[in-house]
C-alpha positions in Angstrom: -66.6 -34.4 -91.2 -67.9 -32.7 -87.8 -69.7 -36.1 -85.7 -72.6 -33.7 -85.8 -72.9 -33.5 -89.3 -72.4 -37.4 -89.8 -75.2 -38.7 -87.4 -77.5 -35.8 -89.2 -77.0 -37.5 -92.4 -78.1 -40.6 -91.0 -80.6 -39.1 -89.4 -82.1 -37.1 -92.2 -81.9 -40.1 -94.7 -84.0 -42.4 -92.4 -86.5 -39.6 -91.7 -87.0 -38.9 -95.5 -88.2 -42.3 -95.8 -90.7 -42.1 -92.9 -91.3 -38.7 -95.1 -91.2 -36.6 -91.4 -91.4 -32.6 -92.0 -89.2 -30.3 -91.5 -90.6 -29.4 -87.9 -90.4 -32.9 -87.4 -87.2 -33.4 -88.1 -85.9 -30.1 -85.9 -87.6 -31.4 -83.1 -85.8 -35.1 -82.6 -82.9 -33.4 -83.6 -82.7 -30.2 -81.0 -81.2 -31.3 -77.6 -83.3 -31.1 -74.6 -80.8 -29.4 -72.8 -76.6 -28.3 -73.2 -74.8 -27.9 -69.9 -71.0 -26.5 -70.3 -69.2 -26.2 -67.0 -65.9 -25.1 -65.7 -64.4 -27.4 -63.4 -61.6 -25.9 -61.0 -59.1 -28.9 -59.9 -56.3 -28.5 -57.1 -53.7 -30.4 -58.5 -51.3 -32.6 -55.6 -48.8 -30.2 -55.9 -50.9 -27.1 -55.2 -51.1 -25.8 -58.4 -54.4 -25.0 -59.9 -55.9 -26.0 -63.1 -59.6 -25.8 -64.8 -61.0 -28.2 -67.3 -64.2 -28.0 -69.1 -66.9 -30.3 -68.7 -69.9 -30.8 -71.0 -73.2 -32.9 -70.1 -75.8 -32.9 -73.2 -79.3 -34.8 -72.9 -80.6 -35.1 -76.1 -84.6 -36.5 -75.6 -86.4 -37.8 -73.3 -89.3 -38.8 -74.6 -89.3 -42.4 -74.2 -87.6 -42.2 -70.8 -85.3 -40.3 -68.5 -81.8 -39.7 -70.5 -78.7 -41.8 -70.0 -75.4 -41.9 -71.9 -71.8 -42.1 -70.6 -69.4 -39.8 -69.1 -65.5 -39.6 -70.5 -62.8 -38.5 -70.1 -60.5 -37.2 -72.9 -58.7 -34.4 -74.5 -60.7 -33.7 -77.2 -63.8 -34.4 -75.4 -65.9 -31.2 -76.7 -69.6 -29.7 -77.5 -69.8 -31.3 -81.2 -68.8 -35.0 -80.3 -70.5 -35.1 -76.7 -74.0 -33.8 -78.7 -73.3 -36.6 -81.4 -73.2 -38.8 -78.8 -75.9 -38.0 -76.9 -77.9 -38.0 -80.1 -76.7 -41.2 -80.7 -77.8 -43.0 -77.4 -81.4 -41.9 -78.5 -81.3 -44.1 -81.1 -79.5 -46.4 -79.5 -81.6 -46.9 -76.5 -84.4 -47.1 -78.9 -83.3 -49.8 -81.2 -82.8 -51.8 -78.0 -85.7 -51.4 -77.1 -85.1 -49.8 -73.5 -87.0 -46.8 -72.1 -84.4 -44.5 -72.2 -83.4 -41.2 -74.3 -80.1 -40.2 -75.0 -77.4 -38.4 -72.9 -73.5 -38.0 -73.1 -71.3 -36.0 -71.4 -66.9 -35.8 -71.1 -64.4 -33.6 -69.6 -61.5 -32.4 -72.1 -58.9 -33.9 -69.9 -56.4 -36.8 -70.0 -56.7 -38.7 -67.4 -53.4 -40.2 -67.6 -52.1 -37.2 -67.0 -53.7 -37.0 -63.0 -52.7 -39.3 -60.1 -55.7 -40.7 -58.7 -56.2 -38.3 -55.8 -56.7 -35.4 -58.8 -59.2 -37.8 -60.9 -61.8 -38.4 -57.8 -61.1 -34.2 -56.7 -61.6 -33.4 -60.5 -64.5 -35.9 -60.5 -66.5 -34.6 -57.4 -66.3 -31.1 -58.6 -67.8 -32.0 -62.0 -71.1 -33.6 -60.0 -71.0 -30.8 -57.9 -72.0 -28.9 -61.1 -74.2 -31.3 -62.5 -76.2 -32.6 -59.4 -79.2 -30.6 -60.0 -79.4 -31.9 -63.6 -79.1 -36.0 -63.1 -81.4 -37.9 -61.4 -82.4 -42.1 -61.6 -84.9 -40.3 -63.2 -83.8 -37.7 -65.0 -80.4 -38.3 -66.8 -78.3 -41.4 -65.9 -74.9 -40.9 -66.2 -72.5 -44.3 -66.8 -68.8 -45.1 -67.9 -66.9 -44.6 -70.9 -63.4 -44.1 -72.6 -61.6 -42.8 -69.8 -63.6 -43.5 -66.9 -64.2 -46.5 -65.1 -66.4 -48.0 -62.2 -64.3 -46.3 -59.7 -65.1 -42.9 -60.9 -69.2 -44.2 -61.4 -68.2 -45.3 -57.4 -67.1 -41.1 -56.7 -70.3 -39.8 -58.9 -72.7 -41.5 -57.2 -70.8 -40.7 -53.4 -70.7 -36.9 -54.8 -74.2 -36.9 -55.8 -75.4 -38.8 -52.3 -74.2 -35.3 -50.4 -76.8 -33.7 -52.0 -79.8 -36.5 -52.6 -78.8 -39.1 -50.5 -77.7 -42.5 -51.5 -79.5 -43.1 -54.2 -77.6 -45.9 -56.5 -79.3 -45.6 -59.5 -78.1 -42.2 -60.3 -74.9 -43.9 -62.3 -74.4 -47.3 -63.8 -71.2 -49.2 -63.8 -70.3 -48.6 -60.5 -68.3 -51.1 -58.3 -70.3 -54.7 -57.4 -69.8 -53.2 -53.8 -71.9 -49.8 -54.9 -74.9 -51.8 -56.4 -73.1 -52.0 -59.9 -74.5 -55.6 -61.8 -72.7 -58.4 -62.8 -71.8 -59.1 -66.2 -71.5 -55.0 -66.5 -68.0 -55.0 -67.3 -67.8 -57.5 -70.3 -71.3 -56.1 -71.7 -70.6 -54.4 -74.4 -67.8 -57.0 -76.4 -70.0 -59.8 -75.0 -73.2 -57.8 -77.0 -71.3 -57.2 -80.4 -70.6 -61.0 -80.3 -74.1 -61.8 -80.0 -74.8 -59.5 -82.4 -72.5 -60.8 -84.7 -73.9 -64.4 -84.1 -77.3 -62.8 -85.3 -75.8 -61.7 -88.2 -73.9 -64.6 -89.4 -76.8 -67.4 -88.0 -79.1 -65.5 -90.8 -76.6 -66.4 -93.5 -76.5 -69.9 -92.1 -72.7 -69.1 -90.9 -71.0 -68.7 -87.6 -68.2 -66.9 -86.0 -66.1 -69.5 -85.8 -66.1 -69.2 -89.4 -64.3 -66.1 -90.4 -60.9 -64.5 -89.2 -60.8 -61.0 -87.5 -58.8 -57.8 -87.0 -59.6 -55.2 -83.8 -58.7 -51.8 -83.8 -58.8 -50.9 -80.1 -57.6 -52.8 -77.3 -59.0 -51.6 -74.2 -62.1 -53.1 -72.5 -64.2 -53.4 -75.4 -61.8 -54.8 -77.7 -60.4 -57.6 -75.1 -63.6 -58.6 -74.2 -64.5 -58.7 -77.9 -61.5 -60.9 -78.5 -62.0 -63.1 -75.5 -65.4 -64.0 -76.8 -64.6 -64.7 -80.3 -62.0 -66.8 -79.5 -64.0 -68.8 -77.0 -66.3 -69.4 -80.2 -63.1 -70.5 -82.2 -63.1 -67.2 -84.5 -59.1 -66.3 -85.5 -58.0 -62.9 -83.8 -55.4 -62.1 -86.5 -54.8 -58.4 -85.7 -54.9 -56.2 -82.8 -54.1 -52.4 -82.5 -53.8 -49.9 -79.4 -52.3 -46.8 -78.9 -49.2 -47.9 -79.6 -49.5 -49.4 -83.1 -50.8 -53.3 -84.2 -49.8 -56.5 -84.0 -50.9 -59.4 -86.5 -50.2 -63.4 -87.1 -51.2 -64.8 -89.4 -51.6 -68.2 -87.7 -53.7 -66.3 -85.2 -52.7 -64.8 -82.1 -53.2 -66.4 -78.7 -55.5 -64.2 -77.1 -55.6 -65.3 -73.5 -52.0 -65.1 -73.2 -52.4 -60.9 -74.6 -54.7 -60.0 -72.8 -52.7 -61.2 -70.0 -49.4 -59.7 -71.6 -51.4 -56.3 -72.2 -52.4 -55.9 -68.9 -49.1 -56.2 -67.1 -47.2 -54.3 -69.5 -49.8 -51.8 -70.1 -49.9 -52.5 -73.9 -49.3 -54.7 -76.7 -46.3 -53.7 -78.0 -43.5 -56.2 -77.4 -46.2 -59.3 -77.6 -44.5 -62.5 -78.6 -45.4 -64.3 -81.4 -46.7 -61.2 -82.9 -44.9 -58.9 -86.1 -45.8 -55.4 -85.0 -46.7 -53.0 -88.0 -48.6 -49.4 -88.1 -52.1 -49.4 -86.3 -53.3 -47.0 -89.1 -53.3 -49.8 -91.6 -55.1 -52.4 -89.0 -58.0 -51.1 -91.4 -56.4 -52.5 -94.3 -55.9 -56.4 -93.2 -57.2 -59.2 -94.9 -59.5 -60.7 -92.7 -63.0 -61.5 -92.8 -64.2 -59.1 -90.4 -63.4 -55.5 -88.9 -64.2 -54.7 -85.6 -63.4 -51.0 -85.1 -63.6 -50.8 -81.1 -61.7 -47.1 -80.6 -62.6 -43.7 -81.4 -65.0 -42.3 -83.8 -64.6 -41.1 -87.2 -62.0 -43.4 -87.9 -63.1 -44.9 -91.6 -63.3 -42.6 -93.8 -64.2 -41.6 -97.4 -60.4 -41.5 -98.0 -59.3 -44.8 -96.7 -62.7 -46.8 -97.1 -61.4 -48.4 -100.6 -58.7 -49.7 -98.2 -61.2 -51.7 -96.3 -60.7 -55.7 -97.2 -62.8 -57.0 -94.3 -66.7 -58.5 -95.6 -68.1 -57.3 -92.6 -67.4 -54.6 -90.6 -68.8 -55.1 -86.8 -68.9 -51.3 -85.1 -67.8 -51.9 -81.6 -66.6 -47.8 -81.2 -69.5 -45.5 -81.4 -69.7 -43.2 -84.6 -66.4 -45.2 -86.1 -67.7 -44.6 -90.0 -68.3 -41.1 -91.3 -71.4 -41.1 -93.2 -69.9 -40.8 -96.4 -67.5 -43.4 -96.1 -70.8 -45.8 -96.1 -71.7 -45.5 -100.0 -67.8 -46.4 -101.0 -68.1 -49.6 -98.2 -71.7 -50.4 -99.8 -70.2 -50.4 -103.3 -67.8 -53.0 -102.0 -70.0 -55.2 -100.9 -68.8 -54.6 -97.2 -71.4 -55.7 -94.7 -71.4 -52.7 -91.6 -73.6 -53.9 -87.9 -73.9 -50.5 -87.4 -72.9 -49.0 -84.2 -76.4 -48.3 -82.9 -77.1 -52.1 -82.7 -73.8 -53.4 -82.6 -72.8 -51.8 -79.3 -76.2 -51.7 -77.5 -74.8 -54.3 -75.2 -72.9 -51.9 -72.5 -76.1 -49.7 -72.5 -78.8 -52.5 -72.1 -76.7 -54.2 -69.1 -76.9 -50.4 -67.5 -80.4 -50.9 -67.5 -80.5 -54.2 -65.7 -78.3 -52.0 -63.4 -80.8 -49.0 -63.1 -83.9 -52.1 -62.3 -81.7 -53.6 -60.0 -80.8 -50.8 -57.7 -84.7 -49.6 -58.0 -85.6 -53.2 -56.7 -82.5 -53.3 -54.3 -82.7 -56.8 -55.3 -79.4 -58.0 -57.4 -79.3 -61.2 -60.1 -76.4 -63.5 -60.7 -74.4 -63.1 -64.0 -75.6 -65.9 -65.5 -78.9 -64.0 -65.6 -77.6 -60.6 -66.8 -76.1 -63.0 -69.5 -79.0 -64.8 -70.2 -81.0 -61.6 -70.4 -78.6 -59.6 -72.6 -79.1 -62.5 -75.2 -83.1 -62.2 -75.1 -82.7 -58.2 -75.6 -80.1 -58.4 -78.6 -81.9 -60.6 -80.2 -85.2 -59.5 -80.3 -83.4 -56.3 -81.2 -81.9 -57.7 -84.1 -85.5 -59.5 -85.3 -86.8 -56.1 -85.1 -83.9 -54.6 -86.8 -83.7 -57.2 -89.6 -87.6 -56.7 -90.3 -86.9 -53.1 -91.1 -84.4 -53.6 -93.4 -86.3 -56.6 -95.2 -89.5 -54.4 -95.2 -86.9 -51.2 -96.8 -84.6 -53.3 -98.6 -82.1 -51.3 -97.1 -78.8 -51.5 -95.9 -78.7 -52.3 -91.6 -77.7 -48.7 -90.6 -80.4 -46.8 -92.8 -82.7 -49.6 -91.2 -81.7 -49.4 -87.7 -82.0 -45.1 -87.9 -85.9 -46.2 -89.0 -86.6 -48.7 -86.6 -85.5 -45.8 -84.1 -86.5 -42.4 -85.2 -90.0 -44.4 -85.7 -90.2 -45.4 -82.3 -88.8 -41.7 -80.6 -91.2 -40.0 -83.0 -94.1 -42.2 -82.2 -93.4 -41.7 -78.2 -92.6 -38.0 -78.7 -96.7 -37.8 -80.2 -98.1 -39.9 -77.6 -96.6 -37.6 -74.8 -98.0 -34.1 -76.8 -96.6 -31.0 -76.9 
C-alpha cells in the first residue's frame, strides 16, 4: 500500500464521521504546493552527479508549514506528500499553529564524505529559498539529516535573506537551536506512553518492550524507559536485532552502538533477524524506523498489547482492523511522535524572541503540551468510542477544517 493511499484512508474515515463533503474533503487533502528539483552535486573527486529533491507543503491554514527534511534513497513524491500531509495533523493534534510540510532528497548520505553532504546541501536551499521562510515553511531534521545540515540550510538561506534563524529548527545550540531538541521526540512518546498507561492506572515501569529502530529516536526512547524501570528486551537496526530476555543494559548499548556504529556484536545479547523484532513477546512495540513496516500480512504476528508509533506512518491502514481484532492497543503516530515537532516550535519562539530557555524548561513545557494533547485526544475518542487513531484524525481534520473556514476562501 502507496503511504498516500494509507493516510487517505485515515483521512477519509475520520471525515465521514464529521460527515465533510466531497469538496470538503478535496480541499484538506490537495497540497498547497509540490516543488521537485534537480540538485547538481560535484563530487570530491570531480565527478558529477544529480539527485532529486522534493519539498511538499501540504496546508497552511492554521499557520506557516513546517515538516522535516531527509535524506534517503527512496526518499520520493508519494512518501514526502504522505508526510507532509501527515504533519498537518500532527501539528494540529498538538495543538501548535502550524500546517504540514516535508521534504527529502533520494540520496544516501552514507554514501558522501561530508564536504559533498554540505555542497549537496547548499545547492538544494539554493532551489528552495524563495519557497521557505520563518514564515512560510519551516524546514527541520529528519532520518538522514542532522543539526549540522539544519546549521548549512540556515547559512545557505542567510546569503539570500540574511541571518534569519528561525528559517530551520534543529540546528546546532551555537546557531540558536533549543535545548532538549535532540531527545524530543523519544522523550515525547514516553510521556505519551505515561498518558496512556496513567489512564489505566498502570505505568511504564510495568510492562517489557521491544524497539525496532535504533537511531536517535529509538535510543532516546530506550534511555527514558529504562530510567522509569521499563525492561528493554529487544532492539533492532540496520543490521538485524538483539534480545535478552533478562533485559538488556541499555546505557552500556547505547554506548556500545555509538562506538561501533551498531549493535551487532553487543554482549550479553543473542542476535536474531530484525524482521521478527515485530513478533517478540513483550508488552509493548515501539516501531521507531521507517514507515509501512506492519502490515496486513504480518500484523497476526504482532504479540505486543500496545503498540507505541515512534516512526511516522509505521502501520498501513489496513493492518489496523487485524491489530484491533487482537485487542492490540496502537498511540498512533500523529500523537505519539508530536514530541520532535512541538520542541521545533519552542525553537521557532525562541529564535523570534532571541531570547533562549534552559532544558529543564523545554522539558517542563514539552510535558504541559503532550498532555493537554492527550486530554484533548482521549475526549475524542470517549466522545466517538473509537479507537485513538480514528480519534486523533478527528480531533485534527476538525481543527484544520475549522481554521481553513475562519480564513475564507
Amino acid at each position: 500500500m502507496k503511504a498516500t493511499e494509507s493516510i487517505a484512508r485515515n483521512f477519509h474515515r475520520a471525515a465521514s464521521i464529521l460527515d465533510l463533503n466531497d469538496a470538503a474533503r478535496q480541499r484538506l487533502l490537495t497540497p498547497y504546493r509540490e516543488v521537485k528539483v534537480e540538485c547538481p552535486l560535484v563530487r570530491d573527486d570531480g565527478s558529477a552527479a544529480t539527485y532529486v529533491g522534493y519539498r511538499v507543503q501540504h496546508d497552511n491554514a492554521r499557520g506557516p508549514m513546517k515538516g522535516g527534511i531527509r535524506y534517503h534513497p527512496h526518499a520520493g513524491e508519494d512518501e514526502v506528500t504522505a508526510l507532509a500531509t501527515a504533519m498537518t495533523w500532527k501539528t494540529a493534534v498538538a495543538g501548535l499553529p502550524y500546517g504540514g510540510a516535508k521534504g527529502g532528497i533520494a540520496v544516501d548520505p552514507s554514501t558522501l564524505s561530508i564536504a559533498e553532504l554540505e555542497r549537496l546541501t547548499r545547492v538544494f536551499i539554493q532551489r528552495l529559498h524563495d519557497v521557505i521562510g520563518p514564515n512560510i515553511d519551516i524546514p527541520g531534521p529528519d532520518m538522514g539529516t542532522s543539526a549540522a545540515v539544519m546549521g548549512w540550510m540556515a547559512d545557505e538561506y542567510a546569503k539570500y535573506h540574511g541571518w534569519t534563524p528561525g528559517v530551520v529548527t534543529g540546528k546546532p545550540i551555537e546557531l540558536g537551536g533549543s535545548a532538549g531538541r535532540q531527545s524530543a521526540t523519544g522523550r515525547g512518546l514516553v510521556l505519551g506512553a505515561e498518558c496512556l498507561f496513567e489512564d489505566e492506572h498502570r505505568m511504564v515501569a510495568d510492562f517489557t518492550y521491544a524497539i525496532q529502530g535504533f537511531g536517535n529516536v529509538g535510543m532516546w526512547t530506550a534511555r527514558l524507559i529504562h530510567e522509569r524501570g521499563g525492561r528493554i528486551m529487544a532492539v533492532s537496526d540496520v543490521t538485524g536485532a538483539i534480545r535478552n530476555p533478562h533485559g538488556l543494559d541499555v546505557g552500556a548499548l547505547i554506548e556500545y552502538t555509538r562506538r561501533n556504529g551498531s549493535i551487532q556484536g553487543f554482549p550479553e545479547a543473542d542476535p536474531f533477524t530484525g524482521a521478527d523484532l515485530l513478533a517478540e513477546s513483550v508488552d509493548v512495540l515501539i516501531p521507531a524506523a521507517l514507515g509501512g513496516v506492519i502490515t496486513r500480512e504480518n500484523a497476526h504476528r504482532i504479540r505486543a498489547r500496545y503498540i507505541l508509533e515512534g516512526a511516522n506512518g509505521p502501520t498501513e491502514a489496513d493492518a489496523d482492523e487485524v491489530l484491533s481484532s487482537q485487542g492490540v492497543v496502537v498511540l498512533p503516530d500523529i500523537f505519539a511522535n508530536v514530541g520532535g515537532v512541538t520542541v521545533s516550535y519552542f525553537e521557532w519562539v525562541q529564535n523570534h524572541q532571541n531570547y533562549y530557555w534552559e532544558e529543564d524548561r523545554v522539558n517542563g513545557e514539552l510535558k504541559r503540551f503532550i498532555q493537554r494533547a492527550w486530554r484533548d485526544l482521549r475526549a475524542t475518542a470517549n466522545e466517538l468510542a473509537c479507537d485513538l487513531r480514528t480519534a486523533a484524525y478527528v480531533l485534527a481534520i476538525r481543527r484544520v477544517w475549522q481554521a481553513t473556514q475562519q480564513r475564507g476562501s
